[in-house]
VONUSE-551240 format. One line per 2 residues: their letters; for each residue y, x, z of N, C-alpha, C. Coordinates in nm, 4 decimals, padded with zeros to 6 digits, always signed. Example, Ala and Ser with C-alpha at 12.3 -4.5 7.8 and 13.67 -1.06 7.14 Angstrom:
# residues 2
AS) -00.5690:+01.3190:+00.7800:-00.4500:+01.2300:+00.7800:-00.3300:+01.3200:+00.7800; -00.2250:+01.2850:+00.7080:-00.1060:+01.3670:+00.7140:+00.0030:+01.2900:+00.7870 $
This chain:
# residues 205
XX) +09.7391:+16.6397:+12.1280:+09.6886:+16.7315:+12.0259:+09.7994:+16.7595:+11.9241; +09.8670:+16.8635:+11.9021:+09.9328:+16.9076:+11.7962:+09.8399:+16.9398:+11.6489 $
XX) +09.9372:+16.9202:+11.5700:+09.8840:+16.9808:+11.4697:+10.0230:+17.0310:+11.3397; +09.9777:+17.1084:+11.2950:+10.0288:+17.2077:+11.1950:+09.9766:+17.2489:+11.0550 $
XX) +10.0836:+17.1848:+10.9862:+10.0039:+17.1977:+10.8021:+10.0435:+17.3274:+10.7450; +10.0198:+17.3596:+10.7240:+10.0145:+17.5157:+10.6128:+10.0258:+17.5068:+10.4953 $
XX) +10.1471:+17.5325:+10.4027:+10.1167:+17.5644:+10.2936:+10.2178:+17.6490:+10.2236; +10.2154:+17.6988:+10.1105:+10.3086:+17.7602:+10.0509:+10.4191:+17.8004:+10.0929 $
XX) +10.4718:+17.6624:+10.0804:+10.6165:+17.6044:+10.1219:+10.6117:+17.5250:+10.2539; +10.6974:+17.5396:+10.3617:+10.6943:+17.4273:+10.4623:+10.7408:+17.2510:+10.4118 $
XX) +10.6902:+17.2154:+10.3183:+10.6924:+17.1215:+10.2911:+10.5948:+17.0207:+10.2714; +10.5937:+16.9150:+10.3572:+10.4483:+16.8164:+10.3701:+10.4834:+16.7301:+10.2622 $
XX) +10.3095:+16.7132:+10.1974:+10.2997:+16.5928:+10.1485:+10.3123:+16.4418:+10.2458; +10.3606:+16.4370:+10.1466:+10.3539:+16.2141:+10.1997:+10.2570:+16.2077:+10.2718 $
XX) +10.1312:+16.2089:+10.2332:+10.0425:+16.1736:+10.3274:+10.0041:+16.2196:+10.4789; +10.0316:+16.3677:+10.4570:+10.0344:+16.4342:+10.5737:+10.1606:+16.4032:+10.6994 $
XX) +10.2672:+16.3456:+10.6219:+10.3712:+16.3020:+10.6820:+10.3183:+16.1821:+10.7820; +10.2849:+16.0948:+10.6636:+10.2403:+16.0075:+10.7411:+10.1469:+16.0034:+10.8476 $
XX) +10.0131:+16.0104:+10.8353:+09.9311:+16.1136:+10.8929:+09.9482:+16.1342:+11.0709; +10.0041:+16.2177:+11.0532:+10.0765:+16.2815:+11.1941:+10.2629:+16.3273:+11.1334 $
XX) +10.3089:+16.2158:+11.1809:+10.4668:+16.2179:+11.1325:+10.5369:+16.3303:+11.2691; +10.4778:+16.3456:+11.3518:+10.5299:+16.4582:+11.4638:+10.4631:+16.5984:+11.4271 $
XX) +10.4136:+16.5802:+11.2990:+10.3444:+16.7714:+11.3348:+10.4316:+16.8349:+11.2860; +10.3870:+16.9920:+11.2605:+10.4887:+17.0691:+11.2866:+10.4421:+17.1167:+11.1058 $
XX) +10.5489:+17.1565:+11.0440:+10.5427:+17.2130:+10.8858:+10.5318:+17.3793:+10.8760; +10.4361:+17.4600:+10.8058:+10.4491:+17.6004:+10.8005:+10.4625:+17.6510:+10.6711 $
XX) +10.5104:+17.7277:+10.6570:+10.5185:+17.8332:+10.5190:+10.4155:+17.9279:+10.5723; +10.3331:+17.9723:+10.4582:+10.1975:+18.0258:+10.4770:+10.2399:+18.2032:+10.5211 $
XX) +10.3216:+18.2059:+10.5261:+10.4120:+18.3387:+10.5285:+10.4316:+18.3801:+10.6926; +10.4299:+18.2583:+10.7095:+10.4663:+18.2482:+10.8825:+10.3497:+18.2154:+10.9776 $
XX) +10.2170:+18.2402:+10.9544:+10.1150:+18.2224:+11.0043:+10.1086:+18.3032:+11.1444; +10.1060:+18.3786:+11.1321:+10.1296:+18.4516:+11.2402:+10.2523:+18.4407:+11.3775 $
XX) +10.3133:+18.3194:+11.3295:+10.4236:+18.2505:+11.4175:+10.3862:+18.1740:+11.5293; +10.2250:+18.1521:+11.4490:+10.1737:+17.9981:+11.5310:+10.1694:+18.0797:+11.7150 $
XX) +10.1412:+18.0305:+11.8202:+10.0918:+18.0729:+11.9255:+09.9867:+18.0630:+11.9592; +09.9525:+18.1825:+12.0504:+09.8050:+18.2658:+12.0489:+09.6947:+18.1984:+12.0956 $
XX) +09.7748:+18.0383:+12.1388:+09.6878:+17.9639:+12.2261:+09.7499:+17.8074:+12.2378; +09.6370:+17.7321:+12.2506:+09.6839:+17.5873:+12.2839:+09.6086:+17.4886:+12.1987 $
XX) +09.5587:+17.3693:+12.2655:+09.5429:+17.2810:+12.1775:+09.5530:+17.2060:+12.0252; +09.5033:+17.2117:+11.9438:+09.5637:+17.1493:+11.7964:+09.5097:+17.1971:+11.6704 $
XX) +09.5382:+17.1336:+11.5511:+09.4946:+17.1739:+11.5091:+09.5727:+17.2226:+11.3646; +09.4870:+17.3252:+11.3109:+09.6258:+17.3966:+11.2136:+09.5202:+17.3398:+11.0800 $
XX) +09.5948:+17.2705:+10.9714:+09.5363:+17.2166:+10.8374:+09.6192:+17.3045:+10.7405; +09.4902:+17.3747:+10.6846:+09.6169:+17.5422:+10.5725:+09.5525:+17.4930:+10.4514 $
XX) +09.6412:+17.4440:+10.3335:+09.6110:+17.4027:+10.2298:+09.5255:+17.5376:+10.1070; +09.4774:+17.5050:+10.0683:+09.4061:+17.5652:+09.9575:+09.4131:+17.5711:+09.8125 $
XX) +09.5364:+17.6204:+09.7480:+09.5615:+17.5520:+09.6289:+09.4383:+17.6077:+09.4998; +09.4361:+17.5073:+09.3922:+09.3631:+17.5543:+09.2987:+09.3444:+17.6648:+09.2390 $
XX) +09.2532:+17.7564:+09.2256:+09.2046:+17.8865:+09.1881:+09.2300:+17.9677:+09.3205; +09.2436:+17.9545:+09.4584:+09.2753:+18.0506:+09.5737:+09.1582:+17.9873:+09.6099 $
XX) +09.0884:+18.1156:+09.6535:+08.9691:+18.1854:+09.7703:+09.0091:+18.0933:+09.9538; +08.9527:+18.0775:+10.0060:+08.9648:+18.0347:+10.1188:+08.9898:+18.1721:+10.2406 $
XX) +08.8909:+18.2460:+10.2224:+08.8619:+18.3499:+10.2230:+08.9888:+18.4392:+10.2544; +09.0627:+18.4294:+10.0993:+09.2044:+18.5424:+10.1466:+09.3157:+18.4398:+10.1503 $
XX) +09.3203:+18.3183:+10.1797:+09.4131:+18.2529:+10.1802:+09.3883:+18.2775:+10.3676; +09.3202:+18.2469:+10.3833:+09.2957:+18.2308:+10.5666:+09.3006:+18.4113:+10.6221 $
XX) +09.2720:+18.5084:+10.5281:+09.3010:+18.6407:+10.5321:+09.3751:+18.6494:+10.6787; +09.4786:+18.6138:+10.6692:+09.5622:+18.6867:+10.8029:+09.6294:+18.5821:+10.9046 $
XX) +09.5296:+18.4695:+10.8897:+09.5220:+18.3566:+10.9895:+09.4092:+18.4325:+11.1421; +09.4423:+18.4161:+11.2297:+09.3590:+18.5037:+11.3679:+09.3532:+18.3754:+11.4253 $
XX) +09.1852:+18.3538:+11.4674:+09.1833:+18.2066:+11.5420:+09.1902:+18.2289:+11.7035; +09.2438:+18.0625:+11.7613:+09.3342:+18.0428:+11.9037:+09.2044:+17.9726:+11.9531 $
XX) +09.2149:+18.0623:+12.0875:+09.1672:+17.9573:+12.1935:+09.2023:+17.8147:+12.1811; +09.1165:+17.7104:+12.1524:+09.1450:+17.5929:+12.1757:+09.1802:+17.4758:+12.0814 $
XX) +09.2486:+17.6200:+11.9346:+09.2681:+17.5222:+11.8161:+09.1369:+17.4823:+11.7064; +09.1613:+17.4252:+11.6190:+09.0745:+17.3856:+11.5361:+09.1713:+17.4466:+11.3728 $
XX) +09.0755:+17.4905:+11.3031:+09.1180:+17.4875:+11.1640:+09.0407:+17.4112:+11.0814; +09.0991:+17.3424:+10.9983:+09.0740:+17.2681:+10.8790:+09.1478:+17.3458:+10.7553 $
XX) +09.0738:+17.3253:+10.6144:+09.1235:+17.3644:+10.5193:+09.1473:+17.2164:+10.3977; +09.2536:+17.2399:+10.3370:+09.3070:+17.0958:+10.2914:+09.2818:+17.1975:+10.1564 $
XX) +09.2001:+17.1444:+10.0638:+09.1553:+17.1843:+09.9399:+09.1771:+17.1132:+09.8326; +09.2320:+17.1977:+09.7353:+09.2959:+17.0920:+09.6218:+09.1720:+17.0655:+09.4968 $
XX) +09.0362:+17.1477:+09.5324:+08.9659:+17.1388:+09.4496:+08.8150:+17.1347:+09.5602; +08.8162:+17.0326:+09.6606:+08.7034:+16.9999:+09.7977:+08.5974:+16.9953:+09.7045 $
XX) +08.4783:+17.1245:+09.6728:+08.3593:+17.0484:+09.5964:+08.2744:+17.1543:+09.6926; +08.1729:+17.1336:+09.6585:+08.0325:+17.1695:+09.7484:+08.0773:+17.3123:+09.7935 $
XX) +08.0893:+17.4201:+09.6860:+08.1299:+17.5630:+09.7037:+08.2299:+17.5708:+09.8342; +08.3476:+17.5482:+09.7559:+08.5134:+17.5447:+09.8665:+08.4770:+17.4558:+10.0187 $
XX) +08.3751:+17.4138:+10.0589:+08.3492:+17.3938:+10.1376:+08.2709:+17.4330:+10.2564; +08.1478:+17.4968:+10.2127:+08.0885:+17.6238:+10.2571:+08.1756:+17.7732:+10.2604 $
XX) +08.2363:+17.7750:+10.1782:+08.3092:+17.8957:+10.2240:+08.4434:+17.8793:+10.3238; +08.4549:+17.7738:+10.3060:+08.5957:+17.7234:+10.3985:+08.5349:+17.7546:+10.5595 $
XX) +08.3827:+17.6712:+10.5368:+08.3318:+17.7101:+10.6675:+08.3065:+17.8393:+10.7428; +08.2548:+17.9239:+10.6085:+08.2457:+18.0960:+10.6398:+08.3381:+18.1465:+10.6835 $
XX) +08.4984:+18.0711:+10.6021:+08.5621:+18.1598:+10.6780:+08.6330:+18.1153:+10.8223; +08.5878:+18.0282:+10.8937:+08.6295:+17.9942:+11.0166:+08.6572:+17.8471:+11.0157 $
XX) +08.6606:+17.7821:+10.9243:+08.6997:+17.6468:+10.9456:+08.6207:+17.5401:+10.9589; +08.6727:+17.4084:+11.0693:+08.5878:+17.3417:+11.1218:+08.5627:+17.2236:+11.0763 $
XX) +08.6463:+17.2190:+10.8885:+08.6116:+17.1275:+10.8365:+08.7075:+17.1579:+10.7116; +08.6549:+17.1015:+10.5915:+08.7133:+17.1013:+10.4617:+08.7465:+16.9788:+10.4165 $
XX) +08.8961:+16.9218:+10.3841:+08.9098:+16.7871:+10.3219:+08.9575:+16.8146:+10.1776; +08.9737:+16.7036:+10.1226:+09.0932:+16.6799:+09.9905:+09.2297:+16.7363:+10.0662 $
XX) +09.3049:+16.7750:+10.0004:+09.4401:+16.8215:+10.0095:+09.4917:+16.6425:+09.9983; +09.4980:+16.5762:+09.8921:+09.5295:+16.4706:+09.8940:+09.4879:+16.3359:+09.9267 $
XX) +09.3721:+16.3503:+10.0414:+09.3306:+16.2761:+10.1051:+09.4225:+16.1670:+10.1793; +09.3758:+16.0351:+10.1580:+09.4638:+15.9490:+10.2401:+09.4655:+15.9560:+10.4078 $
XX) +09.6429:+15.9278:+10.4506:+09.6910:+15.9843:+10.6110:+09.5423:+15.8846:+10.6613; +09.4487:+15.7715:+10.6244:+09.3861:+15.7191:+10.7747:+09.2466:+15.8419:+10.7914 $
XX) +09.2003:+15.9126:+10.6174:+09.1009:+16.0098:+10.6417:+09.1417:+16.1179:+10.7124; +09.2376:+16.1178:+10.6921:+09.3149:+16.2748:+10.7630:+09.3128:+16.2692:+10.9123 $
XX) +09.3702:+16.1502:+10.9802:+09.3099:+16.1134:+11.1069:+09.1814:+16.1134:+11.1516; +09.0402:+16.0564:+11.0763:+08.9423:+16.0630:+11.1085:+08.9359:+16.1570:+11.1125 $
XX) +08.9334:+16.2506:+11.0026:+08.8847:+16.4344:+10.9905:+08.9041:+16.4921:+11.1136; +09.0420:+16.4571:+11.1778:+09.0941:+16.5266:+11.3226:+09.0322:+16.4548:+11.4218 $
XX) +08.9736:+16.3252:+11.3963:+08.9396:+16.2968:+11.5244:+08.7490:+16.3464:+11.5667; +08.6879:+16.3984:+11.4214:+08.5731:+16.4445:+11.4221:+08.6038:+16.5899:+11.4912 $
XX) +08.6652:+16.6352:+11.4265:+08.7007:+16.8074:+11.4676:+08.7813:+16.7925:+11.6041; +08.8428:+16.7135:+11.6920:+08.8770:+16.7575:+11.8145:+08.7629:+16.7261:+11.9387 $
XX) +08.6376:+16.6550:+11.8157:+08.5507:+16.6210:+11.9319:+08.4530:+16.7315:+11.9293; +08.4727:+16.8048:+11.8486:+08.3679:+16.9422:+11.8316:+08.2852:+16.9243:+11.7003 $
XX) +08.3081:+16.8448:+11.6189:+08.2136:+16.8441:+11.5069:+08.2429:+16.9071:+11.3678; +08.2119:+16.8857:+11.2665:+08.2399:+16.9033:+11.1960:+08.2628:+16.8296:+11.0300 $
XX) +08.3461:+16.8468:+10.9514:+08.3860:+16.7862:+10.8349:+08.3633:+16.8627:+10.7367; +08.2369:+16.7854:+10.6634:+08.2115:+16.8758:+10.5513:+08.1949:+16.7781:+10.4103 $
XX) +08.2742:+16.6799:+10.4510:+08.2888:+16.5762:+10.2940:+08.1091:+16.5449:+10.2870; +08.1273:+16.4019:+10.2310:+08.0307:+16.3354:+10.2097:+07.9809:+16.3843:+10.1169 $
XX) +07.9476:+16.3924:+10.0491:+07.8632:+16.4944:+09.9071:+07.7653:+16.6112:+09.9819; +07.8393:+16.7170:+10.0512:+07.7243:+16.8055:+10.1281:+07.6897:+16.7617:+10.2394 $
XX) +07.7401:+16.6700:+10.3274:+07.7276:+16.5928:+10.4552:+07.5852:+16.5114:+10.3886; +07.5525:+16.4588:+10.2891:+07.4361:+16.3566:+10.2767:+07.3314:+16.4865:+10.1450 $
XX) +07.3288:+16.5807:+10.1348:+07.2844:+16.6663:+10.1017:+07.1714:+16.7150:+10.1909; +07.2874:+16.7558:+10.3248:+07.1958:+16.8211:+10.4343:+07.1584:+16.7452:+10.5063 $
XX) +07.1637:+16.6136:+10.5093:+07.0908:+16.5090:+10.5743:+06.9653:+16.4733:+10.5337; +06.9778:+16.4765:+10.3918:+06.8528:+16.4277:+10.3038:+06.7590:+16.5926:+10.3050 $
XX) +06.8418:+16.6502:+10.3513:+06.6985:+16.7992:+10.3439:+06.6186:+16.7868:+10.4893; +06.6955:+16.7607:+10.6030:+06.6136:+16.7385:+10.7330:+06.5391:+16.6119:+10.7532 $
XX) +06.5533:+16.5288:+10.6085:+06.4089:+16.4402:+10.6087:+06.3688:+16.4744:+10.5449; +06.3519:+16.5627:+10.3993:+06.2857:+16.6725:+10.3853:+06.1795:+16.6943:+10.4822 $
XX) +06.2806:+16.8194:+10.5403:+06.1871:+16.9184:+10.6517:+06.0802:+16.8061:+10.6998; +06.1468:+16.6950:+10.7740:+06.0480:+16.6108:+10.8631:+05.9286:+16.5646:+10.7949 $
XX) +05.9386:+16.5271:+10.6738:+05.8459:+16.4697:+10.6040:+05.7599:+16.5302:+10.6009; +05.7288:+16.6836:+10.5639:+05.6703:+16.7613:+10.5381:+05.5972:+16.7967:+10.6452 $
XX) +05.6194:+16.7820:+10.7342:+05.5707:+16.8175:+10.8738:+05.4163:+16.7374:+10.8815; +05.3384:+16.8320:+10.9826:+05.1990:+16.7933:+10.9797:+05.1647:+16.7369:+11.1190 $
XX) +05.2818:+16.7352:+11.1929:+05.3047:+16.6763:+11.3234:+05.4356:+16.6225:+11.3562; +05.5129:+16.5076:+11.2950:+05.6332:+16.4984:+11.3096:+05.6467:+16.4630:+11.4848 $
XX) +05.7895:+16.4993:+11.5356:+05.7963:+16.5025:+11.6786:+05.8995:+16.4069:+11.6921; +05.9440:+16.3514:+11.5746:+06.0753:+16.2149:+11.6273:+06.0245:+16.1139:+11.6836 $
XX) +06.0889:+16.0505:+11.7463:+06.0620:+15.9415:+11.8762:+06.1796:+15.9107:+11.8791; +06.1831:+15.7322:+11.9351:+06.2642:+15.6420:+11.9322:+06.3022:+15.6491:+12.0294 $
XX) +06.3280:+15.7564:+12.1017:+06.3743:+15.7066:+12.2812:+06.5207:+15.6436:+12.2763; +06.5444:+15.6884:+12.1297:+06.7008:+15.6883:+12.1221:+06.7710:+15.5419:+12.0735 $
XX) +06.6460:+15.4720:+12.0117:+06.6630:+15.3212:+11.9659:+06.6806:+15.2344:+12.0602; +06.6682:+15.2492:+12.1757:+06.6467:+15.1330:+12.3484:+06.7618:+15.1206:+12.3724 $
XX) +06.9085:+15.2498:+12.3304:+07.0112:+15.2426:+12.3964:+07.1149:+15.1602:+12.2453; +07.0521:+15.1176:+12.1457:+07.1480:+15.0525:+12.0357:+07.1018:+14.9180:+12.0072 $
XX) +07.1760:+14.8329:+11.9646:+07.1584:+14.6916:+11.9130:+07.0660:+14.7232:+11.7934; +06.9749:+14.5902:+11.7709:+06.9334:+14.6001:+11.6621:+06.9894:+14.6303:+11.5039 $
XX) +07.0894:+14.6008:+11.5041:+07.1867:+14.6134:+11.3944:+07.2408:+14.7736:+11.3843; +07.2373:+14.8344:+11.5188:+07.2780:+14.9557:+11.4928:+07.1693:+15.0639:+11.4927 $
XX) +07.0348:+15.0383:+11.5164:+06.9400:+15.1340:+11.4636:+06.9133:+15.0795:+11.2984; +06.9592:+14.9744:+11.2740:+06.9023:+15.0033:+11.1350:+07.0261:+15.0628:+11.0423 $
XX) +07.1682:+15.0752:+11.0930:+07.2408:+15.2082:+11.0093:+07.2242:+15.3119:+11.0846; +07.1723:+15.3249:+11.1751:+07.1289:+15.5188:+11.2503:+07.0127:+15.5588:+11.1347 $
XX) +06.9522:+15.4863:+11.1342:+06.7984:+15.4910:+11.0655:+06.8857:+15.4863:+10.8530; +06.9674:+15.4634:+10.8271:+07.0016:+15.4893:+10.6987:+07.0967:+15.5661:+10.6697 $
XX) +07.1818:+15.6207:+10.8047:+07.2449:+15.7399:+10.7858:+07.1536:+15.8376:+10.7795; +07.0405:+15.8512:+10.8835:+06.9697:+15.9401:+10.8989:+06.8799:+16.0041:+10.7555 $
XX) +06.8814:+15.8893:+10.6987:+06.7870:+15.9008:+10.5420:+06.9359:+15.9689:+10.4282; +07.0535:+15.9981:+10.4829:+07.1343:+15.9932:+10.3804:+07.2329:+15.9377:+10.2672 $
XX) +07.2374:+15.8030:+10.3473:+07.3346:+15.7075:+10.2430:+07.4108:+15.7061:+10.3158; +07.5282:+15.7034:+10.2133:+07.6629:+15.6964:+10.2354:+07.7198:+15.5078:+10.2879 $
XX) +07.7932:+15.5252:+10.3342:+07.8522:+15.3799:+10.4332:+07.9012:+15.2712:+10.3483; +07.9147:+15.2874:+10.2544:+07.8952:+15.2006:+10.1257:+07.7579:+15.1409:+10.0378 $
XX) +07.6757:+15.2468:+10.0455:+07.5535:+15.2181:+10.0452:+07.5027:+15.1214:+10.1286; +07.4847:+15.1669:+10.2919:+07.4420:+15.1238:+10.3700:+07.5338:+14.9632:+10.4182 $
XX) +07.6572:+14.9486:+10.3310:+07.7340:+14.8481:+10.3350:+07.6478:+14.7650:+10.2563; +07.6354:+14.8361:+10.1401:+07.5485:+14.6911:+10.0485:+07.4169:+14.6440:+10.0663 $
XX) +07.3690:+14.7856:+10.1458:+07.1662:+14.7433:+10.1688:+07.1849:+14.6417:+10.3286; +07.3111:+14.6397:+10.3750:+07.2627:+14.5095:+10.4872:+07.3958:+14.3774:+10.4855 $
XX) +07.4369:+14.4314:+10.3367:+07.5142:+14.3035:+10.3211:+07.6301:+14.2912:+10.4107; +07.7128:+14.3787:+10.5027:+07.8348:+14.3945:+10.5274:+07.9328:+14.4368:+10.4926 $
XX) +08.0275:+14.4839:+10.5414:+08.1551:+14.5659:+10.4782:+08.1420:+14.7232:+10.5103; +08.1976:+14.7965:+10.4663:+08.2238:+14.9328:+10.4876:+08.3175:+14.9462:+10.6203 $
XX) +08.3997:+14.8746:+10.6611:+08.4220:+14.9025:+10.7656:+08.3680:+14.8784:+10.8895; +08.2824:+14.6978:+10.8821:+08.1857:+14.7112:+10.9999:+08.0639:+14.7751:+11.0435 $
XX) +08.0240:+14.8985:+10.8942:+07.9376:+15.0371:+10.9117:+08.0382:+15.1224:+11.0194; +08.1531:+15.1625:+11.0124:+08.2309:+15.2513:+11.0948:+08.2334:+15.2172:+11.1879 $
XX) +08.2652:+15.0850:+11.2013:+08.2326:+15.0174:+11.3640:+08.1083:+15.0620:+11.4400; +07.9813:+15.0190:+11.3426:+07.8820:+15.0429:+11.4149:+07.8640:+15.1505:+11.4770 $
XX) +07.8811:+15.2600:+11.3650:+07.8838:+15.4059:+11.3615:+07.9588:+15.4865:+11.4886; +08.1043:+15.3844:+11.5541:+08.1691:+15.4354:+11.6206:+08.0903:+15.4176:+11.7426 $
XX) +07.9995:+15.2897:+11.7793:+07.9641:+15.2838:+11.9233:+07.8214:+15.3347:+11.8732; +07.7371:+15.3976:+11.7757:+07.6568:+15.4420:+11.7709:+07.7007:+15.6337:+11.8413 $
XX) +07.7801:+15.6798:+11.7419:+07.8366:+15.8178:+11.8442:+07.8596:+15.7784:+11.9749; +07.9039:+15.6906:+12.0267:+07.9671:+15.6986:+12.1985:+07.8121:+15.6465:+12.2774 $
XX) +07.7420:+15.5799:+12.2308:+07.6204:+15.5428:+12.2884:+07.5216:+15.6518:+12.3099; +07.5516:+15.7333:+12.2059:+07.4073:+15.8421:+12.2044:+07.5077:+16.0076:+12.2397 $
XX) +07.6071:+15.9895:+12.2632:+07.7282:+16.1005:+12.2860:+07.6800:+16.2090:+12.1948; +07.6563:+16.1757:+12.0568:+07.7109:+16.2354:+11.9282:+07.8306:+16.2734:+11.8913 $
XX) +07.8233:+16.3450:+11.8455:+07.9406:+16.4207:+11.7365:+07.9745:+16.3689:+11.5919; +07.9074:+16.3442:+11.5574:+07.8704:+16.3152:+11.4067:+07.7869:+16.2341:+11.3347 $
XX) +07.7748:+16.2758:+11.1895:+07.6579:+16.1968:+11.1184:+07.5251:+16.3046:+11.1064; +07.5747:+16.4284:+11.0753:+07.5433:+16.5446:+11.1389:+07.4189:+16.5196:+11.2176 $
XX) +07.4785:+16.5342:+11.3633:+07.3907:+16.5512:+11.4451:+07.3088:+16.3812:+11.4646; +07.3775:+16.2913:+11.4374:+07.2950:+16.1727:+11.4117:+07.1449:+16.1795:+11.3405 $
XX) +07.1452:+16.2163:+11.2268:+07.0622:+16.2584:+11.1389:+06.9278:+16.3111:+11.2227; +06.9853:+16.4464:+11.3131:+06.8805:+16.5356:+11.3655:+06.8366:+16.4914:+11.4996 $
XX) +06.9088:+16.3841:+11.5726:+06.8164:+16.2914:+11.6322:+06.7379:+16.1875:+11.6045; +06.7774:+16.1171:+11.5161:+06.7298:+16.0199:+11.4365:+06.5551:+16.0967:+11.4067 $
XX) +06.5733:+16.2224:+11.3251:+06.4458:+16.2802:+11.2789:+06.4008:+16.3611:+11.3469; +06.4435:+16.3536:+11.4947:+06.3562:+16.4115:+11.6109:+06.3707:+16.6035:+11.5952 $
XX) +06.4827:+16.6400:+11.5285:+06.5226:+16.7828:+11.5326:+06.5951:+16.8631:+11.6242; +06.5505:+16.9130:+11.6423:+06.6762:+16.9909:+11.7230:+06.8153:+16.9500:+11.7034 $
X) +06.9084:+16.9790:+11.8331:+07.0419:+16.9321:+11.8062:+07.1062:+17.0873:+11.7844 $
């Protein structure tokens, strides 16, 4: 998987260096350099007070790549529109290189990155929806294939807490939530927290 940072100047931050120390650096000038096709993914920074919108203006999307937008101001707004305008996920611009990896490794599996803040937003609205329901249709078929330990963080992602949360309500670490989380996606061949959520509450995928 290649990937390619975008910004201003062809000059990477540190982190991005680190990150992926083989990608390739762009001046936003040269967008149109990229090729028409191929694997990877292109991360086009977003600086403060710029639109996503006309910053991505005369970006044309590739068979096969992924865009991300690296936002110097990631809040609920710049994220939805990042999405409007083609992109398959919105981070911090100065996000640390191991999130920057995750971000890519969500988006080359087809999902999407929409920062925890609207990620547990729209989680907590499809238990919403469910609640409300006068016939809920979720079913556990999906609990037979996880350890006990890992339906009860499917079952608190699904409600909307964040992995820190769900670190302190069962008394582990934040990273052995990611663990779980990781053979919870490969067990149920998820994408996400996303689509976790909308099996969990028996929704459509």
């Amino acid at each position: 998987m290649e990937h390619c940072f975008v910004d201003l100047e062809a000059q990477p931050l540190p982190s991005w260096r680190e990150a992926f120390h083989d990608a390739r650096w762009l001046a936003r000038e040269r967008l149109a350099e990229l090729p028409a096709e191929g694997a990877g993914i292109v991360w086009c920074r977003v600086r403060a007070g710029e639109a996503p919108e006309e910053v991505l203006r005369d970006y044309s999307p590739r068979p096969g790549c992924h865009l991300v937008v690296l936002a110097d101001e990631p809040d609920e707004a710049m994220v939805t529109r990042a999405l409007a305008a083609g992109a398959a996920g919105c981070c911090n611009t100065h996000a640390a290189p191991e999130v920057i990896r995750q971000v890519a490794l969500v988006v080359e599996n087809g999902g999407l990155w929409v920062g925890q803040s609207l990620l547990s937003r729209l989680i907590g609205n499809t238990a919403r929806i469910l609640s409300r329901r006068e016939s809920p249709e979720a079913t556990d078929d999906w609990s037979g294939l996880l350890s006990e330990r890992e339906v009860q963080v499917a079952r608190l992602v699904a409600s909307g807490e964040s992995n820190k949360e769900i670190a302190r309500e069962l008394a582990i670490t934040e990273r052995t939530v990611k663990a779980h989380l990781t053979a919870i996606f490969e067990k149920l061949g998820l994408r996400d927290r996303l689509h976790l959520s909308l099996r969990v509450n028996g929704l459509p995928l």
